[in-house]
N, C-alpha and C positions, 0 to 999 in steps of 0.2 A: 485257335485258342491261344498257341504264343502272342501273336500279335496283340491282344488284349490285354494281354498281362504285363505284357510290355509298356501298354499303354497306361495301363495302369499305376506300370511302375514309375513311366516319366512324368505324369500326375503328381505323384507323392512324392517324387525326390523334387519336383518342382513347391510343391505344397511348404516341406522340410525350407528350401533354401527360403524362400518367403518366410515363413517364419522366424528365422535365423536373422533377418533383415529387420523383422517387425520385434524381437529382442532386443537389437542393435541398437535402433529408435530410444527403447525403451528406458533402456541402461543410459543413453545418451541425455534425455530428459532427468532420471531420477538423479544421473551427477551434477545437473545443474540446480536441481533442487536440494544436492547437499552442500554445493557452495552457496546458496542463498543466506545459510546461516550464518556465515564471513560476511559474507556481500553486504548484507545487513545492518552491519556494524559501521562499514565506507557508507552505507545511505543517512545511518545515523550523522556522522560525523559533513556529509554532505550538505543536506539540510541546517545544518546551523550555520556552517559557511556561508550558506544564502542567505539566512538571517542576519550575519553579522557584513556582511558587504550590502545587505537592504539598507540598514541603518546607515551604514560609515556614508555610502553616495546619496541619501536620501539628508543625509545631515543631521537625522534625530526628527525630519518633519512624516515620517512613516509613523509616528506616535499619535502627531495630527490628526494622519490621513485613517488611519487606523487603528483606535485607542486600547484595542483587545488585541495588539500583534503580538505580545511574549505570549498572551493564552495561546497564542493559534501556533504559535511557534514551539511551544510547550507541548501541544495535544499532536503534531507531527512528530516531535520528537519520539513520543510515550507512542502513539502507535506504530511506529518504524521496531523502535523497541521489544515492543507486545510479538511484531511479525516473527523479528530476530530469535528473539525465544523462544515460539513454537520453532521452528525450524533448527534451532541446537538442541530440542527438547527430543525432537523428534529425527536426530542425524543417523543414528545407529540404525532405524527402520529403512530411510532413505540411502543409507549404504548400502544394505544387506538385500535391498534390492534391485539396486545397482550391479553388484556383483554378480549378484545370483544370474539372473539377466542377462551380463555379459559374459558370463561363463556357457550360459545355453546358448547365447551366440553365437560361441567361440567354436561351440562343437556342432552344430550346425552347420555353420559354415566353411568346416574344415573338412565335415562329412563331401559335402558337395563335391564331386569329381567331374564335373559336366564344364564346370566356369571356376576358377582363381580369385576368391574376395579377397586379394591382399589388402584392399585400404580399410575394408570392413574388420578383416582380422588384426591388423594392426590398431586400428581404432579401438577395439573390445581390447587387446593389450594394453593399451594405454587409462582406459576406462577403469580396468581394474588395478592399476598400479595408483591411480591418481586417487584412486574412492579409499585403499587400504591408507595412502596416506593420511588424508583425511581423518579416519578412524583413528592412525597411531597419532598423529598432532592434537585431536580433541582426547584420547584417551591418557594423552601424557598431563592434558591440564595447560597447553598452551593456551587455550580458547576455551573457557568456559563458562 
């Protein structure tokens, strides 16, 4: 009867560190979906630079070649834009899942006595220092 229980036990403390890991992931992913709304703005700014080096090496014959290039370069711009927006509209969701996330990481992984996830825990440390900034940088109105 120990022996099962035991077994049972290294089951679910294995179960636990897995999901700790699959937290980890999670938090990992949703930070980079809250930098996307930064990001967003360097794609904006990116995209026109391409447009304005199309032209300048093209010499003005991209007009030629291509009589609708500011529409097209207009309708990139506008939905790069469009993206950016959902993603600052929607930054507080994607923090607050971020955190949340890597605070269940954090205690997951800290539980675990069998194995040492220092890179994991330090990773959820940095995960959450990075998302809070985040928050206080859009909540101050640098980026909005």
């Amino acid at each position: 009867m120990q022996k099962q229980t035991t077994l049972a036990n290294n089951y679910f403390k294995s179960f636990l560190t897995r999901l700790g890991k699959i937290f980890s992931n999670i938090s990992i992913f949703s930070l980079i979906l809250c930098l996307c709304g930064f990001l967003s703005f360097v794609s904006i700014i990116f995209i026109f630079l391409i447009g304005a080096i199309a032209i300048i090496f093209t010499l003005g014959f991209i007009f030629m070649i291509a009589p609708n290039f500011m529409d097209s370069l207009g309708n990139a711009i506008k939905i790069s834009a469009s993206l950016s927006q959902f993603f600052l509209n929607n930054l507080y969701i994607f923090a607050s899942i971020t955190i949340i996330c890597s605070i269940i990481s954090l205690i997951l992984l800290l539980v675990d006595k069998r194995q040492k996830h220092t890179a994991r825990v330090i990773l959820s440390i940095l995960v959450i220092a990075v998302a809070t900034l985040i928050i206080v940088v859009f909540a101050l109105g640098v980026i909005s």
